[in-house]
Structure formats: C-alpha cells, structure tokens
C-alpha positions as CSV (number, residue, x, y, z in Angstrom):
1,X,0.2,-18.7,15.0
2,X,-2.8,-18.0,12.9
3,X,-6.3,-19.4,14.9
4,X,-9.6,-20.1,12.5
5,X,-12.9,-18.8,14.0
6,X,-13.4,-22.0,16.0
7,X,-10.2,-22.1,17.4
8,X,-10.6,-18.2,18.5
9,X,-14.8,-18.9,20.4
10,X,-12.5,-21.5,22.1
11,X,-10.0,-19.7,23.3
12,X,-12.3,-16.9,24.4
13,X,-14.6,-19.5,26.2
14,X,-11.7,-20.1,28.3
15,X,-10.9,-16.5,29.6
16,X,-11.4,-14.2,27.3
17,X,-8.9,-11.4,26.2
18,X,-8.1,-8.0,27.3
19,X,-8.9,-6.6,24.2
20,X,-9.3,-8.6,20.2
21,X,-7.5,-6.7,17.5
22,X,-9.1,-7.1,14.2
23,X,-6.0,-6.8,11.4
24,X,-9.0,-7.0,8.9
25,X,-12.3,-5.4,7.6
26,X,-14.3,-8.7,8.1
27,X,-14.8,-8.9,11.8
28,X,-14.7,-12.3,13.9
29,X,-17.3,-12.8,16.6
30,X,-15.5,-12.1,20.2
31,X,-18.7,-11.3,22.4
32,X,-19.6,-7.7,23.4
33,X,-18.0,-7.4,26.6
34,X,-14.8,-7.5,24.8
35,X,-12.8,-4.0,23.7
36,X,-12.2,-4.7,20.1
37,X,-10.3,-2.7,17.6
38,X,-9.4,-2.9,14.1
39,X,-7.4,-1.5,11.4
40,X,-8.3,0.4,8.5
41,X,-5.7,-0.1,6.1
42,X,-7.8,2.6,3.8
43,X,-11.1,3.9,2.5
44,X,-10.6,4.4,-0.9
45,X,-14.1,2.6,-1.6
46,X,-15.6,5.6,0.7
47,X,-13.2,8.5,-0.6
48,X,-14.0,7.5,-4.3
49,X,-16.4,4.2,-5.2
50,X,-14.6,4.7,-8.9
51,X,-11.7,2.5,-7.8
52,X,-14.3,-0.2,-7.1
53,X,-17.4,-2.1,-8.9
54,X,-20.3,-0.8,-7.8
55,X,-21.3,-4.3,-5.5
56,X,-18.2,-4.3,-4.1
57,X,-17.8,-0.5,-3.0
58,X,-21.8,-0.8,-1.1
59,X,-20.6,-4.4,0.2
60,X,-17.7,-2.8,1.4
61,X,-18.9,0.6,3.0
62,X,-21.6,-1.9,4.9
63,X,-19.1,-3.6,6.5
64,X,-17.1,-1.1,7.7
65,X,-19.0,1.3,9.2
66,X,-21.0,-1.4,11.2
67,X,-17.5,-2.9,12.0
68,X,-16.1,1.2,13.1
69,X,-19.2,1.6,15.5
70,X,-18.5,-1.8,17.3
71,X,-14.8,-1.2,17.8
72,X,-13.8,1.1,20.5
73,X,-11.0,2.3,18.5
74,X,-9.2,2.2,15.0
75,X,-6.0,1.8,14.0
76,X,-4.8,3.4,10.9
77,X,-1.5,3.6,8.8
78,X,-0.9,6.8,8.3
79,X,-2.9,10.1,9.3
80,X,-4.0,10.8,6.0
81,X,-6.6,7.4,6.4
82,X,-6.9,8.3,10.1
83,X,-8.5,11.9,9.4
84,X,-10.4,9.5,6.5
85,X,-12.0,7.9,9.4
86,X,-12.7,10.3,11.6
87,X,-14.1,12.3,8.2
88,X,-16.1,9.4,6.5
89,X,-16.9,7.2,9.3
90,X,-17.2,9.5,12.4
91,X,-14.9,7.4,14.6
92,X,-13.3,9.6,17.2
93,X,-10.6,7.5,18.4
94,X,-8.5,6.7,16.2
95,X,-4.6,6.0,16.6
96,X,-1.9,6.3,13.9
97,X,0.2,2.8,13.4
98,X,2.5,3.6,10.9
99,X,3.8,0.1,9.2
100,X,7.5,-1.4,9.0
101,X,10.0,-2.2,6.7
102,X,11.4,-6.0,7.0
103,X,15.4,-5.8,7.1
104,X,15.8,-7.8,4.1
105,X,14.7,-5.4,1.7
106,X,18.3,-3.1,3.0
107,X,20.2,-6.0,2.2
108,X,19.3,-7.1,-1.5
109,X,21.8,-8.0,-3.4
110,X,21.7,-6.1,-6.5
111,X,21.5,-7.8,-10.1
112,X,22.4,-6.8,-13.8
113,X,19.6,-8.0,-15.8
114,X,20.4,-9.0,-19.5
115,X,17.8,-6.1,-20.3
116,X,17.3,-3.2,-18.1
117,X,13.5,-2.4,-16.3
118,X,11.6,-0.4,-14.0
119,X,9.5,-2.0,-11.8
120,X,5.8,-0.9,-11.0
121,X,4.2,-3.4,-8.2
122,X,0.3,-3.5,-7.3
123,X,-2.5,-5.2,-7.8
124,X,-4.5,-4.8,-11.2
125,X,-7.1,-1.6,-10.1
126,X,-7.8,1.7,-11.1
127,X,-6.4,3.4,-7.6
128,X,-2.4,2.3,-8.8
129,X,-2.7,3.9,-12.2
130,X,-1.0,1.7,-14.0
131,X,-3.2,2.5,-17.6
132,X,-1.9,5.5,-16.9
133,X,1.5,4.6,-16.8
134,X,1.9,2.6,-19.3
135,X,1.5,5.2,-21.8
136,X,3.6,7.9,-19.8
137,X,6.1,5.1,-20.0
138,X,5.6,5.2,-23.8
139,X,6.0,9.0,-24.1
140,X,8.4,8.9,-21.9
141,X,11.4,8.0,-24.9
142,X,13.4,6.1,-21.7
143,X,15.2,3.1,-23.2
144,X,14.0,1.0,-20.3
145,X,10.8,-1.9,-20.3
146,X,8.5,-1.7,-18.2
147,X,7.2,-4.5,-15.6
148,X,4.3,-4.3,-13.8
149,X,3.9,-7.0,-11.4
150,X,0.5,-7.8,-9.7
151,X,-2.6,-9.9,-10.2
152,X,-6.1,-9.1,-11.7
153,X,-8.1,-7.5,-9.0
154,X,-11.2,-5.8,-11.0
155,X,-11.9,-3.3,-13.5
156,X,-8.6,-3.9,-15.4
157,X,-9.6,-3.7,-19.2
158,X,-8.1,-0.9,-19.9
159,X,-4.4,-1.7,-17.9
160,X,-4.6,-4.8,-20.3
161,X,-5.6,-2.3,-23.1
162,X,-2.5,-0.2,-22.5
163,X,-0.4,-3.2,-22.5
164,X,-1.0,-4.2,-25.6
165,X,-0.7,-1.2,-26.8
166,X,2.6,-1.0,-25.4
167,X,5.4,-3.3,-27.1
168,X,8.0,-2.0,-23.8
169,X,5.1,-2.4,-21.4
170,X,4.9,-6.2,-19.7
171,X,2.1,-7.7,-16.7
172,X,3.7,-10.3,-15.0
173,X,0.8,-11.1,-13.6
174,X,1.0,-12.2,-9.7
175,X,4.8,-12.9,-8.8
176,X,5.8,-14.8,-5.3
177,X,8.0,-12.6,-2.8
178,X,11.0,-14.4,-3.5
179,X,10.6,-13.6,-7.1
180,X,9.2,-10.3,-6.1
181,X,12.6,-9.1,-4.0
182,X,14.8,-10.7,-7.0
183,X,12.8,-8.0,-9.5
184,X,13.3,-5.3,-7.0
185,X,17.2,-5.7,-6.6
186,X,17.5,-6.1,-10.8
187,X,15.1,-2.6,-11.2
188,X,16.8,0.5,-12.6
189,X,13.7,2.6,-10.4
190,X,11.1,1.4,-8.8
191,X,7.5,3.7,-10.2
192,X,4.6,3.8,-7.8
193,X,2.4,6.9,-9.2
194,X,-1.0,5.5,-7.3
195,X,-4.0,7.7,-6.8
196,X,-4.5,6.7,-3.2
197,X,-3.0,4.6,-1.0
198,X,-3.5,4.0,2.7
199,X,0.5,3.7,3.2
200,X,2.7,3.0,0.4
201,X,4.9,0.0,2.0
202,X,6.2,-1.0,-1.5
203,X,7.8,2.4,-2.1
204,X,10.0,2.6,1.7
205,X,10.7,-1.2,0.8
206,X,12.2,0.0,-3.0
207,X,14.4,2.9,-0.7
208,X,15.4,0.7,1.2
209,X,16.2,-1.6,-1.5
210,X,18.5,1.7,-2.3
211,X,16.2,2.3,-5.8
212,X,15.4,5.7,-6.9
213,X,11.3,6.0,-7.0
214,X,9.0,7.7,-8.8
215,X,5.4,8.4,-6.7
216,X,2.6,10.6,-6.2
217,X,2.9,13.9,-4.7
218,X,-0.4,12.8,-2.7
219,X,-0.7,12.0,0.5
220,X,0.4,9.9,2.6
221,X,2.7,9.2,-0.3
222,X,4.4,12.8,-0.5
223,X,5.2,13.2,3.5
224,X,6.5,9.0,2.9
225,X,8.9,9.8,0.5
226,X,9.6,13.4,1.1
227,X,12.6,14.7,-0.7
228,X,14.0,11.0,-1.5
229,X,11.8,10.2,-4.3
230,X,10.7,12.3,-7.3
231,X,7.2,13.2,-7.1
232,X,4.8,13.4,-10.1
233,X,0.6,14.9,-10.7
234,X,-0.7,11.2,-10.7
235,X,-3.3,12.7,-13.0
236,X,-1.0,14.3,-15.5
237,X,0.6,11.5,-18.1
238,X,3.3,13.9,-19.1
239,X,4.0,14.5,-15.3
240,X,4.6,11.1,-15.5
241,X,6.3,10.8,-17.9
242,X,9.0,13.7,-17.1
243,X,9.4,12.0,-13.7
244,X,10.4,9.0,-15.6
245,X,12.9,10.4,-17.1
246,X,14.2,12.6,-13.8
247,X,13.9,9.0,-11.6
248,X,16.8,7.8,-14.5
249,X,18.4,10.3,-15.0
250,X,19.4,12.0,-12.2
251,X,17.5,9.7,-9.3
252,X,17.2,10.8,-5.7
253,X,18.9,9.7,-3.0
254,X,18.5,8.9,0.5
255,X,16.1,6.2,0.1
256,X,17.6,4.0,2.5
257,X,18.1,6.5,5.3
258,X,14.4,7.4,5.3
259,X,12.9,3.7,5.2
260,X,15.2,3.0,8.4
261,X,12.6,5.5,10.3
262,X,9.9,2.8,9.5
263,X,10.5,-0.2,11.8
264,X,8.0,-2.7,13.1
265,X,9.0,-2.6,16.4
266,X,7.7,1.1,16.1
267,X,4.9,0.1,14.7
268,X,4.4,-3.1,17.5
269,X,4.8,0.0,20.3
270,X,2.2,2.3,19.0
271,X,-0.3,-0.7,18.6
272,X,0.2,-1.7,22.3
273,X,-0.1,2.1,22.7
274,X,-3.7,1.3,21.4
275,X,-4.4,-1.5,23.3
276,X,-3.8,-0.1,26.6
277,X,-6.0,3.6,25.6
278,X,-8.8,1.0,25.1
279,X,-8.9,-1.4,28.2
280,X,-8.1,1.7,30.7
C-alpha cells in the first residue's frame, strides 16, 4: 500500500519504525532518531553531468549527498554503483541489493509480427545511446526495423535527429507494460548498448523473455549478461553495428538460465539483510 507524506508523520506519530527505507532520491521527513536508508539506483549525474542538463545534474548531486550523510546506510543495485558511492559520495556502508526478474517475463508467449523488429527500450537520454544506435542500425545492412520504445526525458534532439534520418528507425514514444511485454515476445533481439546503467533490469527481463541481446561490455552490464548476450564498445558505431548482426545471426543463448539467478525474493533477503546491519 503506497502512504503519501501525511499518511507516513501519522504513522510515525504513533510508534515509530525500526528503521524507514527510502526507495527514492527525494527523502520524506521521518524524524532523526530514526535509522533511515535509501537506495541509489545510480549516479550517472555524478560519474558524468553530460547525461544530464546542467540544472538538473547540480539539483540532483544536492540532494543526494545531503540525503547519503543522513542515511545510515545505502542500498545499491549492483557493485558497480555501490563502489560509485563509496567513490563519489564517501558513504561507507553500503550493501549490494541486486534487483529481480517478475516470472512473467519467462512465460511470454512468443508472436510473429507481420514485419520483423528489434527492440531497444529506455527512456529518451544521452546515457542509453540510442542516437548512436540508430545509425549502427543503419550500417548495420540487417533487414530488420528498428523500435525504440521510451518517452522524452531531456536532451533528445539528436535521437529525434537520427530518427528521421533513419527510414528503418521508429520512437514509439512511451508504451504501457502490457504493450511493452507484447513488443518483447514479437522482438527478433532485444539491443540495450547504454553507456551506464545502475542495473540493467530490461536486458535479464529480454533473457528471460528467451531473446538474444545485444549490450555494453561495461559494467554492471558485462558481469549481467556475461557470456549470454553479445557484447559491443558502446562508443564504437561499427561495434554496434557488427553486434547487430552477430545478436541475428548467430544469437546467444542461455538467456533464460542466467535471469533465473535474479529473483526478488533474493533481492527482499539482502534488503532485510540491510535493515537489520542498521538497527543493531
């Protein structure tokens, strides 16, 4: 059940907690005798202010780092943005929380599109790449559209550039989950070459989906998808590009297998883990 703000001081007016998890940068008021923690889901705004306008990158970094020396832990996705905090924000507990894969996504039921895709999934920003992509698509020669499903974040021209420019090349602009699964199970591969993530949650849920993927052989993306993906120089278009035509040609395999190590329960256990470091 979600609580507003109100609902939450009440709640704490009447006993308090044992310790208030923050899933979230902005931070609710819980009182300082509380233990508080909250979960960094990534710092790419702190590991390169490119990927964000210039307001939002300072806004961000502010709230963050007065948010890290209030909590008396963080909780992180991966230990790539784990050794980001202790690195950029000095926090010295830190506990890795590594996210899940719903059980729906192994169960999708495959569909024949009337004209074959691959899928690219993300929000419109410069971290996923997708300018990038868009033309390795293109030089790619692979008789295949491209979708890219996702809605305008910020400092997007030039993905919309490279659209255009790009008669294979389509933004479907923000797509509902149900909508979103249906594109997944119709995909030919599933193409995810970001420059950083925090996770990578879509690419386990296309494994699991049993599509071959195309990602970034950064981390925490490389150790994700380890030898069940093909793994491409974000930075290089005709990296790209040839990893295109590998993830078609001859795609990986064991997608499935290696997204069933990611479970929420796992991740629900190492969170309690956290809980309990911080009120004993």
């Amino acid at each position: 059940m979600a609580l507003d703000e109100h609902a939450i001081e009440h709640e704490l007016a009447l006993g308090g907690c044992d310790v208030f998890h923050h899933t979230d940068y902005v931070l609710t008021e819980v009182g300082r005798k509380t233990p508080q923690v909250m979960t960094v889901h990534d710092l790419a705004f702190l590991r390169d202010p490119a990927f964000h306008t210039r307001l939002a990158a300072a806004t961000l970094e502010d709230i963050v780092r007065r948010a890290a020396r209030r909590c008396a832990a963080l909780l992180a996705p991966s230990e790539t943005t784990a050794q980001d905090c202790r690195e950029l924000l000095g926090a010295d507990r830190v506990f890795v929380t590594p996210l899940g894969v719903e059980e729906e996504f192994f169960s999708l039921a495959p569909e024949a599109p009337s004209r074959p895709y691959l899928l690219a999934v993300g929000t419109l920003e410069p971290r996923k790449n997708f300018a990038r992509l868009i033309r390795a698509h293109a030089r790619s020669g692979v008789d295949l559209d491209l979708l890219i499903a996702g809605g305008r974040g910020w400092l997007f021209d030039d993905v919309e550039a490279a659209a255009r420019a790009s008669p294979r090349a389509r933004l479907l602009g923000h797509v509902p989950d149900a909508e979103l699964k249906r594109l997944l199970a119709g995909a030919t591969a599933f193409l995810y070459p970001s420059l950083l993530e925090g996770f990578g949650l879509p690419v386990l849920e296309a494994m699991a989906a049993g599509k071959p993927v195309l990602t970034s052989d950064r981390e925490p993306l490389k150790s994700l998808a380890g030898d069940a993906a093909v793994l491409v120089d974000p930075t290089d278009e005709e990296a790209i590009a040839g990893g295109i035509r590998r993830v078609v040609d001859a795609p990986p395999h064991g997608g499935p297998a290696r997204a069933r190590g990611y479970t929420w329960q796992a991740c629900a256990a190492a969170t309690g883990r956290a809980y309990e470091a911080v009120v004993t």
